[in-house]
C-alpha positions in Angstrom: -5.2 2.6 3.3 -3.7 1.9 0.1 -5.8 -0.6 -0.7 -9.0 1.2 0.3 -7.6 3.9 -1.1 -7.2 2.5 -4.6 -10.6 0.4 -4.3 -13.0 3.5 -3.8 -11.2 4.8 -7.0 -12.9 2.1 -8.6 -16.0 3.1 -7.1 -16.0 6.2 -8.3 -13.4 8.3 -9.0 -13.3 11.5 -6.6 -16.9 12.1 -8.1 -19.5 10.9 -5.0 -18.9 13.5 -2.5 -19.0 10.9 0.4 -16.4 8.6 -1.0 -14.6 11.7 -1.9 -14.5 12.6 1.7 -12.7 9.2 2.6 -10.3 10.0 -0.5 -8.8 12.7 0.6 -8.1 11.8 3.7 -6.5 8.8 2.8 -4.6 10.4 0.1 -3.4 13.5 1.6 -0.8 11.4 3.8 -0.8 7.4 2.7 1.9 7.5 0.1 3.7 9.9 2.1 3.9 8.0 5.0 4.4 5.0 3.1 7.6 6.4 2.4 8.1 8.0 5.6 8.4 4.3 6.6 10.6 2.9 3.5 13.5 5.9 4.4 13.8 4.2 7.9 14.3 0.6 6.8 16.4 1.6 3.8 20.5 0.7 4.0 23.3 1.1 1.4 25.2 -2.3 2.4 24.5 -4.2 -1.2 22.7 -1.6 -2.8 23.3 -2.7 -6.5 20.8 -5.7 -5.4 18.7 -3.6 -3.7 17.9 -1.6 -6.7 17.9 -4.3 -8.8 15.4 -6.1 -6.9 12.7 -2.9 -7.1 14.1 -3.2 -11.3 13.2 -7.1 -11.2 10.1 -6.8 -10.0 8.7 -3.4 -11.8 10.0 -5.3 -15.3 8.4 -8.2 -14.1 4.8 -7.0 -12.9 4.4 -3.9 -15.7 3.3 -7.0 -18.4 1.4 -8.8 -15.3 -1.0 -5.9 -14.7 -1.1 -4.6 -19.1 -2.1 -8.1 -19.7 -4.5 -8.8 -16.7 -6.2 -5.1 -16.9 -7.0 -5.8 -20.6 -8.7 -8.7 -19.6 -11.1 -7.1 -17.2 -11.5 -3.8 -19.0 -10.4 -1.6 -21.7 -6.6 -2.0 -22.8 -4.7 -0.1 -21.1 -2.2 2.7 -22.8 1.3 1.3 -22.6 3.9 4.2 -22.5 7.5 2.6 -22.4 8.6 5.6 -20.0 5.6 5.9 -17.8 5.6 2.8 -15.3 1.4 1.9 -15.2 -0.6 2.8 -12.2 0.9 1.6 -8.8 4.0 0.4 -10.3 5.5 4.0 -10.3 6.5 3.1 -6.7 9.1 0.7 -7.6 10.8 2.3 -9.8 10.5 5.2 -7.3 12.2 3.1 -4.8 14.8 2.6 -6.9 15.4 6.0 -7.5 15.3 6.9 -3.4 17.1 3.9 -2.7 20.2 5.3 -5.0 20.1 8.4 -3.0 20.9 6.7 0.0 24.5 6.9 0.2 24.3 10.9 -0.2 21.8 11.0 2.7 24.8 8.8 4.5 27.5 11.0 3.3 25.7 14.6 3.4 23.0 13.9 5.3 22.3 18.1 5.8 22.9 19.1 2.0 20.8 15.5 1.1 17.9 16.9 3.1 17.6 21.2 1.9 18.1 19.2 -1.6 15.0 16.8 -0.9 13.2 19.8 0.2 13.8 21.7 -2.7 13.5 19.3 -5.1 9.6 18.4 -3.1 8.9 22.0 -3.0 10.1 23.5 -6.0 10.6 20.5 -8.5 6.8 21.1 -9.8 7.9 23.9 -11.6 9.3 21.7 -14.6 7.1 21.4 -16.8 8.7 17.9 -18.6 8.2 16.2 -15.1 4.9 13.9 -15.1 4.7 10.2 -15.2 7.7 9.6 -17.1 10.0 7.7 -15.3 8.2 8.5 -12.1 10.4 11.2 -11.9 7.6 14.3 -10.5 6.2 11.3 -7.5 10.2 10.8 -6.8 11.3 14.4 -6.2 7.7 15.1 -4.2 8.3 12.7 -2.0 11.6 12.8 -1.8 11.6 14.8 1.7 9.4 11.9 3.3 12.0 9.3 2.1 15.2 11.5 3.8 13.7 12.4 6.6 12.7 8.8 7.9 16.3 7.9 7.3 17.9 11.1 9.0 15.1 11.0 11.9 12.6 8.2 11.6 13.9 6.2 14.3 13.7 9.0 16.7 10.5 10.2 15.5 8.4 7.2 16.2 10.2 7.2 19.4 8.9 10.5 20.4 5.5 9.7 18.9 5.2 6.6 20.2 5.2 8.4 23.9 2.4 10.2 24.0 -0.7 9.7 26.0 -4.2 8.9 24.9 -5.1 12.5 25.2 -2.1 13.7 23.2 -3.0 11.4 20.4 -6.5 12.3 20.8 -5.2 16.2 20.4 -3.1 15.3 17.6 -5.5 13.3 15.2 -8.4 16.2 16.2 -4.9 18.7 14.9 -4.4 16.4 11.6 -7.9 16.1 10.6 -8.2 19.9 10.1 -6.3 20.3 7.0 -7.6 17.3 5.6 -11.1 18.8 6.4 -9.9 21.9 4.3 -8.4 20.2 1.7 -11.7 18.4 1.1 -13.9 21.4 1.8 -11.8 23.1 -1.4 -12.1 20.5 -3.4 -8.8 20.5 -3.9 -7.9 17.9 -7.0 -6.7 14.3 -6.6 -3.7 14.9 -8.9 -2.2 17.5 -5.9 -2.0 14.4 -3.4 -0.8 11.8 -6.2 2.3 14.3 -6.8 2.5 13.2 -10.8 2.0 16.8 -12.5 4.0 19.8 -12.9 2.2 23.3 -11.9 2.4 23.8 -15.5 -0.3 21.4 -15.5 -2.7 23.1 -13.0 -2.1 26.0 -14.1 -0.3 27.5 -11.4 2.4 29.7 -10.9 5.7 28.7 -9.1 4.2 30.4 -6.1 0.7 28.8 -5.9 2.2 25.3 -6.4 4.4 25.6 -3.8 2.5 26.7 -1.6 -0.2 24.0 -1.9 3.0 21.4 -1.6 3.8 22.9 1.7 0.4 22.3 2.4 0.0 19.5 1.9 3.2 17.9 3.1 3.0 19.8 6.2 -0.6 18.6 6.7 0.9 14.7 5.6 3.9 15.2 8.1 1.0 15.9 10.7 -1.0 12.9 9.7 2.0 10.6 9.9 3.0 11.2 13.6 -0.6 11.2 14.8 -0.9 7.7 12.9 2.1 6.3 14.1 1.8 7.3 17.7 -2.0 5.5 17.6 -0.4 2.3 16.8 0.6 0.0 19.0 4.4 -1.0 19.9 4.1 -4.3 20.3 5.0 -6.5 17.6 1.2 -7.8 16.2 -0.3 -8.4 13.2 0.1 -4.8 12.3 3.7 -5.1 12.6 3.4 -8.4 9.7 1.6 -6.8 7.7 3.8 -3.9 7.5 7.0 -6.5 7.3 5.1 -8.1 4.3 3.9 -4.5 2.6 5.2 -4.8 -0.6 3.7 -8.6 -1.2 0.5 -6.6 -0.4 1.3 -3.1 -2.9 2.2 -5.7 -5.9 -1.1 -7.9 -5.7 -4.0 -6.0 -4.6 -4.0 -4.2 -7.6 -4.8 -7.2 -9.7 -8.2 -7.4 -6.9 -8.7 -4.0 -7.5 -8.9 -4.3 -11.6 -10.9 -7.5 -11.1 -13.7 -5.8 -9.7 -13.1 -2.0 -11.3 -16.5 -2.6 -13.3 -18.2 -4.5 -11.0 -17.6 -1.8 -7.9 -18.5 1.5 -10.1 -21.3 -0.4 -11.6 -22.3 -1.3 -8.0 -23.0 2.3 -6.9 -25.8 3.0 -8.9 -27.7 0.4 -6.5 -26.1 0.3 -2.8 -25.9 3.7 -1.0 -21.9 5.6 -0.9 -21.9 4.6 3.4 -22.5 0.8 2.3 -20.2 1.0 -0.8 -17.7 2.4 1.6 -18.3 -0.4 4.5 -18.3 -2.8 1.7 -14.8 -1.8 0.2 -13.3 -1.4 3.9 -14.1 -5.0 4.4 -12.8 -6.4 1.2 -9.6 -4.3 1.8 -9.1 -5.8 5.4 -9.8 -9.1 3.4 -7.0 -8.1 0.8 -4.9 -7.0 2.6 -4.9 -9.6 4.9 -4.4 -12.6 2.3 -1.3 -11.2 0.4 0.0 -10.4 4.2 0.5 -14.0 4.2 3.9 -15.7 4.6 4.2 -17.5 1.4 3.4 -14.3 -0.9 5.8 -12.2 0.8 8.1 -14.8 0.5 7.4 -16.0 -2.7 7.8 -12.2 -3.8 10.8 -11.7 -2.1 13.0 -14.6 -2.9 11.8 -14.0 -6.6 12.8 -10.9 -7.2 16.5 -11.3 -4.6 17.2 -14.3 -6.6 16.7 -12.9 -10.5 18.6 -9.8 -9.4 21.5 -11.8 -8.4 21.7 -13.8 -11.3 21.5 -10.8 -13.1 24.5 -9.5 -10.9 26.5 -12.2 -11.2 28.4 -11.9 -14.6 29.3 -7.7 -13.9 30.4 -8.9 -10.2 32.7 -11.5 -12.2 33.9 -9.3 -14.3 34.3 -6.8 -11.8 36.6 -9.0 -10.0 38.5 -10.4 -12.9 39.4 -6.8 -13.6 40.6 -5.9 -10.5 42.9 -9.3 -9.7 43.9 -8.3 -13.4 45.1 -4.8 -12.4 46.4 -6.2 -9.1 48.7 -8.4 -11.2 49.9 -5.9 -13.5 50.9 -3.2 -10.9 53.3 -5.5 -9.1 57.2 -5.2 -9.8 58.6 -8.8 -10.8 60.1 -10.8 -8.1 63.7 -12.2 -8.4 64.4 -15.5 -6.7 67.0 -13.3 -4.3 64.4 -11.2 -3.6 61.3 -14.4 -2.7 64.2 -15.9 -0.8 64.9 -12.6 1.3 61.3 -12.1 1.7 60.5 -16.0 3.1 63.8 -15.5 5.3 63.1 -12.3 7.0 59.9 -12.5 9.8 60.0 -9.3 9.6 59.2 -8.9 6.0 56.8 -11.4 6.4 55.0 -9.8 9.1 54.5 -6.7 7.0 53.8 -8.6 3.9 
């Protein structure tokens, strides 16, 4: 869905009333989801690498996809605080990934904080792209709750009968069917602007966030209780997602011009069959073992050799404080200790 997502924004951009449709179903839930699923996977045990490995890889593919987009298209604007187009997500990541421990450690206060923050957090008007800071805090919620309650979630979801899931995708589809019958704006689903920036009082903005995560909330547990339990190729290519999030974009800038040049000539319904094929075809080429491992062991192993000297110097400094709070030891006093079990033993 991400990918088909982001290649129908190349078609046309929430302008052909078709492709819109598609949109905003896909939008009103996939990121959230997405995340949904990150909160469940996500641990604190070596978190310093964790986070560096979201760091390695956002430094690394930022001049990837500035240098590859101006190839293909215009240049794009480089803002040293505003991480370009998908990439928001890892530095995202980062961001949810530090919050783990508090989600650990308060996991009640964590989760009214993430639902304030999601709620309310619209209503500072400095938070857009910069530092991915307005996506973090609106999908905050999504991210806490999947480690809090993911687990048992898909449990319960995964439960249901075929009528039930029938009921509940009929249930999730009516929002979305609002939402695109209001032509409510892209920028509501992608989370990036303040209310400041719709124009909308502290009132009206939350409001359409509860709406909208409500209705993504929905979306999620009818999607997940339609998929299957068994591990497949589903299950792989969810194992192998973020190979998938970093590389299809540079598919999806390759053939930007091509595809909204395309629609002047091909009806929306074949555009659409044509962009769900090549995203079943992307998506299932950077699935692949060797990119996911290529990815992966790239960005674990430049993260540790950029943890290596502070984890030296961390350790220096505490045998070096070790050292200097213990009393000297008089020969009496290392003879009585080697002589007495006892002493020893406690030693």
């Amino acid at each position: 869905m991400v990918v088909l997502g982001h290649l129908l924004e190349a078609v046309s951009y929430w302008d052909s009333g078709t492709l819109r449709f598609v949109e905003t179903a896909i939008y009103s839930f996939h990121m959230p989801a997405f995340v949904f699923l990150a909160g469940i996977t996500a641990k604190s045990d070596r978190l310093t690498q964790r986070v560096l490995v979201f760091l390695v890889l956002l430094g690394t593919s930022l001049p990837l996809y500035y240098g590859w987009t101006g190839l293909w298209g215009p240049d794009p604007e480089v803002d040293a605080l505003a991480p370009y187009w998908s990439t928001w997500f890892l530095l995202a990541m980062a961001w949810w990934m530090l919050s783990v421990p508090l989600i650990e450690r308060f996991p009640r206060a964590t989760l009214v904080a993430s639902l304030t923050a999601g709620l309310f957090g619209g209503v500072v008007p400095l938070l857009d792209d910069e530092l991915a800071a307005a996506r973090t805090l609106a999908f905050w919620p999504f991210f806490v709750v999947g480690k809090l309650y993911g687990a048992r979630i898909l449990a319960w979801a995964g439960k249901h009968r075929p009528a039930t899931m029938v009921g509940l995708v009929i249930a999730a589809a009516g929002p979305v069917l609002a939402f695109y019958l209001s032509d409510v704006g892209s920028r509501w689903f992608y989370g990036s602007r303040s209310f400041d920036w719709f124009g909308s009082t502290l009132l009206e903005g939350s409001a359409m966030r509860l709406a909208i995560d409500l209705s993504a909330a929905l979306s999620t547990v009818a999607l997940v209780s339609c998929l299957p339990s068994k591990d497949g190729y589903l299950a792989t290519v969810g194992r192998h997602s973020l190979a998938v999030y970093l590389l299809h974009g540079f598919v999806v800038k390759l053939l930007e011009v091509p595809l909204s040049e395309s629609l002047e000539h091909v009806s929306p319904v074949a555009m659409l069959l044509a962009c769900l094929a090549l995203a079943a075809v992307t998506t299932w080429l950077f699935a692949l073992t060797p990119f996911n491992a290529a990815i992966r062991g790239y960005g674990t192993t430049l993260s540790r050799l950029i943890a290596a000297p502070f984890a030296r110097l961390g350790t220096r400094e505490a045998s070096r404080g070790s050292g200097e709070g213990r009393s000297p030891r008089t020969p009496e006093h290392s003879a009585g200790s080697r002589s007495d079990g006892s002493r020893l033993n406690a030693t």
